[in-house]
BAMIMI-131719 format. One line per field, with one value per residue (C-alpha): residue in one letter; x, y, z. Coordinates in steps of 0.02 Angstrom, whole numbers, plus 50000, padded with zeros to 5 digits. Example, Ala and Ser with C-alpha at 12.3 -4.5 7.8 and 13.67 -1.06 7.14 Angstrom:
2
guke	(a / s)
c1	(50615 / 50684)
c2	(49775 / 49947)
c3	(50390 / 50357)
END
This chain:
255
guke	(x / x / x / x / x / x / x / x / x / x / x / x / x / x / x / x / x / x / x / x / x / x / x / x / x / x / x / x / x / x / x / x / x / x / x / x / x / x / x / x / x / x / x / x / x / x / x / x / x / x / x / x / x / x / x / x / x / x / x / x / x / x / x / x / x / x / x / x / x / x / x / x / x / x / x / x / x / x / x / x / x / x / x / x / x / x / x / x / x / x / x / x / x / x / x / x / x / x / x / x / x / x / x / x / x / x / x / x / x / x / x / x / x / x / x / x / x / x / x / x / x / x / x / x / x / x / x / x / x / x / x / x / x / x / x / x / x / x / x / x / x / x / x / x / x / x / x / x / x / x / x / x / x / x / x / x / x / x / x / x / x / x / x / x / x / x / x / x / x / x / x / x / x / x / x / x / x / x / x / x / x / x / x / x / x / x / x / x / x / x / x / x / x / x / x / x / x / x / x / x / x / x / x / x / x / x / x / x / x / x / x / x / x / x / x / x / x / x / x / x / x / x / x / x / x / x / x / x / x / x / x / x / x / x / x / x / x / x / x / x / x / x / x / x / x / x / x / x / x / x / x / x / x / x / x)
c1	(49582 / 49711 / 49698 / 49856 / 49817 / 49675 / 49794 / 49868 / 49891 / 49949 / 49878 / 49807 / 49863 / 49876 / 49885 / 49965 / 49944 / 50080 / 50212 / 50376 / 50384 / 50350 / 50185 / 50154 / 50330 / 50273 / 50120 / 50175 / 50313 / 50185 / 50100 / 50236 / 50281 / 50104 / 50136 / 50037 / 50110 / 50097 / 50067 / 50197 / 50114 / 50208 / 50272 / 50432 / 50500 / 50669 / 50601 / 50459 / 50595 / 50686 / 50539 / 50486 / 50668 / 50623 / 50479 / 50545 / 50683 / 50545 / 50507 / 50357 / 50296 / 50293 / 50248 / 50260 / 50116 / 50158 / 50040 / 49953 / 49799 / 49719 / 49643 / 49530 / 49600 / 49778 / 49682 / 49595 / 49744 / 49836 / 49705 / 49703 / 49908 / 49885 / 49741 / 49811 / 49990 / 49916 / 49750 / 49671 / 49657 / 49585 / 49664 / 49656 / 49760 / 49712 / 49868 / 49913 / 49919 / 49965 / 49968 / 49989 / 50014 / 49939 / 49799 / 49645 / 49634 / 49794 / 49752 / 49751 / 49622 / 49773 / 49842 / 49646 / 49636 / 49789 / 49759 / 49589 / 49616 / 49760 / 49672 / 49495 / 49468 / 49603 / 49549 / 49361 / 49423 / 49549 / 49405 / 49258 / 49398 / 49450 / 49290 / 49189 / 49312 / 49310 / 49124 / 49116 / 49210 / 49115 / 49276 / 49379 / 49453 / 49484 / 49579 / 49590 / 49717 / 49633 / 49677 / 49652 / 49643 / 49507 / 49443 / 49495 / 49600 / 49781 / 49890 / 49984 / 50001 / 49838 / 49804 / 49601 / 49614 / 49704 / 49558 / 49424 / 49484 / 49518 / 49363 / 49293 / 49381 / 49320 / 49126 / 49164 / 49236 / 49060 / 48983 / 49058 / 49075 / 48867 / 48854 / 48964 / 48940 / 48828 / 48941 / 49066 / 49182 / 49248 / 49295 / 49381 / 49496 / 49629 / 49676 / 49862 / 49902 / 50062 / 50198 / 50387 / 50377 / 50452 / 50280 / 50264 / 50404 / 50360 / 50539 / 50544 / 50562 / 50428 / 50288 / 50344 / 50208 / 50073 / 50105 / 50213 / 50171 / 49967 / 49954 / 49932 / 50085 / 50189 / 50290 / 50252 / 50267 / 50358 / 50265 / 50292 / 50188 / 50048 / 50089 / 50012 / 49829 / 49836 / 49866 / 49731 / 49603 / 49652 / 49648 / 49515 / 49563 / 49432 / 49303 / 49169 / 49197 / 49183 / 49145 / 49271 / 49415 / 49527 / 49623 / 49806 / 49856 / 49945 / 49785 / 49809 / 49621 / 49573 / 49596)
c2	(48597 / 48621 / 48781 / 48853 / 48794 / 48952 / 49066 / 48997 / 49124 / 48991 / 48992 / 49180 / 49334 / 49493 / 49670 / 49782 / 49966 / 50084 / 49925 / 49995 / 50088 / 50066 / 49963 / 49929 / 49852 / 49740 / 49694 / 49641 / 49548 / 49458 / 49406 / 49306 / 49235 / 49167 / 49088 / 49219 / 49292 / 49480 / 49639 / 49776 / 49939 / 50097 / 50267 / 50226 / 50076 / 50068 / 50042 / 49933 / 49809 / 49795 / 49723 / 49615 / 49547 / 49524 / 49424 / 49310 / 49279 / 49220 / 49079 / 49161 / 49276 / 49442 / 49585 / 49765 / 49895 / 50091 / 50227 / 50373 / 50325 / 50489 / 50484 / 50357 / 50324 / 50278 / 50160 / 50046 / 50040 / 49969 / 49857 / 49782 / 49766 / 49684 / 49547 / 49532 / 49462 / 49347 / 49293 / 49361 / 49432 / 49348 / 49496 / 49673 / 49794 / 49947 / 50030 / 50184 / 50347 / 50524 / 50626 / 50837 / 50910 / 51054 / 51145 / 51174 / 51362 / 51353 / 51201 / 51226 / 51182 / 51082 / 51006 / 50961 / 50875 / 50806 / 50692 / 50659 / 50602 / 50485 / 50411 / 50410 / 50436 / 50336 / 50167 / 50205 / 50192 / 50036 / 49942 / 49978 / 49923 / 49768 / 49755 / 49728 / 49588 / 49491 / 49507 / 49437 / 49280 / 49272 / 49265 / 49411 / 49493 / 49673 / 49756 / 49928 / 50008 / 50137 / 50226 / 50241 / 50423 / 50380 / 50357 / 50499 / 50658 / 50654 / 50735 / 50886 / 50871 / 50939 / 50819 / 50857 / 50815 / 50620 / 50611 / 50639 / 50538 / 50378 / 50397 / 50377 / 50242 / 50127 / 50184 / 50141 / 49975 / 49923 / 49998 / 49896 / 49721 / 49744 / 49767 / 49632 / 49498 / 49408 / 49392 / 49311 / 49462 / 49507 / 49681 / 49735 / 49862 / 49877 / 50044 / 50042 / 50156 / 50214 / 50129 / 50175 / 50207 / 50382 / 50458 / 50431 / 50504 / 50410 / 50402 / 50591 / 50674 / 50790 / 50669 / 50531 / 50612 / 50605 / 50456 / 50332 / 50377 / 50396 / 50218 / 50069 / 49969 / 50131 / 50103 / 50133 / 49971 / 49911 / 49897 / 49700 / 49711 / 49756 / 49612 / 49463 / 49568 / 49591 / 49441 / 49357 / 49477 / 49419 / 49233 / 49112 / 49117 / 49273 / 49183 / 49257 / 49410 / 49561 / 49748 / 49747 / 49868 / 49783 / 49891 / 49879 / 50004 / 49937 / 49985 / 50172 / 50194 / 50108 / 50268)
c3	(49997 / 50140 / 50192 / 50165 / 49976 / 49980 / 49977 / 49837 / 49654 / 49555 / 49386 / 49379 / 49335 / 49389 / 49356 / 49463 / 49431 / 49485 / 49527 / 49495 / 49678 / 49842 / 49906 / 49721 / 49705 / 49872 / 49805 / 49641 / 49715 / 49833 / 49675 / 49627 / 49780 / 49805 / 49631 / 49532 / 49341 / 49360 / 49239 / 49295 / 49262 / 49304 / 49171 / 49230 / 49103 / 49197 / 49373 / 49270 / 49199 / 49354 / 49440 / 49296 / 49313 / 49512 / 49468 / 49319 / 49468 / 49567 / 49431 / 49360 / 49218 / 49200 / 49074 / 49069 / 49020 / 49062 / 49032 / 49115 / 49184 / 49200 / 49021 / 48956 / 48821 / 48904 / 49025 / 48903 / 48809 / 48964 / 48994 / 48828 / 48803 / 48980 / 48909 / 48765 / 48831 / 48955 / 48874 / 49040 / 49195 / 49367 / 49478 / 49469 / 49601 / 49592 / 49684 / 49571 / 49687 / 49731 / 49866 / 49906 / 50095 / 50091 / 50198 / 50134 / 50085 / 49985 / 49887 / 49674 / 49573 / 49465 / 49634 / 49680 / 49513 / 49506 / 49683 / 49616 / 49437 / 49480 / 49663 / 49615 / 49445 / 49363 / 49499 / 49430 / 49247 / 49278 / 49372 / 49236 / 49103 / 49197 / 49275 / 49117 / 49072 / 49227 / 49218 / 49036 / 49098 / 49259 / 49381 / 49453 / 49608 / 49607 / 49767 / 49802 / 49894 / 49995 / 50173 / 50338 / 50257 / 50213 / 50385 / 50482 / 50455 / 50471 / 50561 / 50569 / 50391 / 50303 / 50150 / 50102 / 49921 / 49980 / 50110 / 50004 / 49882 / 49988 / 50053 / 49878 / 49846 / 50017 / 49949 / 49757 / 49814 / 49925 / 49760 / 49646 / 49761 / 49771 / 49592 / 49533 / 49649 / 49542 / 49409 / 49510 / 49540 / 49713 / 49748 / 49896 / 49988 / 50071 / 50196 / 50262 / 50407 / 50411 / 50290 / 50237 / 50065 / 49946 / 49958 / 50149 / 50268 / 50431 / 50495 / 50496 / 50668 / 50656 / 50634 / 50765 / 50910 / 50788 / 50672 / 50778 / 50975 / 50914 / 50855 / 50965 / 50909 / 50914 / 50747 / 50553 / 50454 / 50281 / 50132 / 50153 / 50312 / 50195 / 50050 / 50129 / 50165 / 49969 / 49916 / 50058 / 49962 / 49801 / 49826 / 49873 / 50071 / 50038 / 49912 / 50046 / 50045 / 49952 / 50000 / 50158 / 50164 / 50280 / 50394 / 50407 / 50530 / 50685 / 50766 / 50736 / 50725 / 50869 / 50973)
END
């Protein structure tokens, strides 16, 4: 196979949690691009028809699923919708998040569980729903989008709750990749530095020493700077590997 053929998503599908904004927007528009049908999930059915409509305008398929997936119950509902309309999944991204600036002694228990539930718990729920079917038919790549807060603490903005929870995430995903690889399911991650999304301010003057001057390439990047590292994970230009959280940082934790 030529090798630009690897990267190829032609003939699978994929769900993308938390698509309708953002890096899951990107990635689920990468999807496409790479040939791939894609399940838009999101809670906002607006946003989530306008990016089925992006896709379909890319020439490929695309359905929508919304739901929380903080409870249980919500989650294997998605999943099921999701199977159920394409007859299978061979990618899950795991994408959904949340995030609270706040330093540590005037966190909430309620803002504690809030970044937890929907960054940790939630991905843990989607991957043992999605998990459990790509195990059943023996083939499966599941990516998680983690951090670099995951890998060091941010600053000046205090985030402990993200942190810990990204840092969950890059363990679960070596935990998982180690458990599954012998049924033929792939699990990696994926830890963006800086990007310009809603939930991330870089452009804002007050963080420019910190998050722009700190980083080796001195700039933040767009969330289709992050795409192609998805959809490399996802396809069989990665068939070797599984348990990596590739960094995508501009080298802002080389120093």
């Amino acid at each position: 196979m030529p090798v630009l053929d690897t990267f190829s998503l032609a003939g699978r599908t994929a769900l993308v949690t938390g698509a309708t904004r953002g890096l899951g927007r990107a990635f689920a528009r990468a999807v496409a691009e790479a040939g791939g049908d894609v399940v838009v999930h999101g809670r906002d059915a607006s946003a989530a028809q306008e990016v089925k409509g992006e896709i379909e305008a890319l020439g490929r398929t695309a359905h929508v699923v919304l739901g929380d997936l903080t409870e249980r119950a919500a989650v294997e509902d998605v999943v099921a919708r999701a199977v159920e309309a394409t007859g299978g999944l061979d990618v899950l991204v795991n994408n959904a998040g949340a995030c609270i600036h706040r330093p540590a002694l005037e966190v909430t228990d309620e803002e504690w569980s809030h970044v937890i539930d929907t960054n940790l718990t939630a991905l843990w729920r989607m991957s043992q729903a999605v998990g459990a079917h790509m195990v059943e038919r023996g083939r499966g790549a599941i990516v998680n989008i983690g951090s670099i807060s995951g890998m060091i603490v941010n600053r000046p903005q205090m985030q402990p709750a993200y942190n810990a929870s990204k840092a969950a995430v890059h363990q679960l995903t070596k935990s998982l990749a180690a458990e599954w690889a012998p049924a033929g399911v792939r699990v990696n991650a994926v830890a963006p530095g800086y990007i310009k999304t809603d939930m991330s301010p870089v452009d804002e003057p007050q963080y420019r020493r910190q998050w722009i001057e700190d980083s080796a390439q001195q700039r933040y990047a767009m969330p289709e700077e992050v795409s192609p590292a998805v959809v490399f994970l996802a396809s069989d230009a990665a068939s070797f590997m599984s348990g990596t959280v590739l960094v995508v940082d501009g080298g802002y934790t080389l120093f």
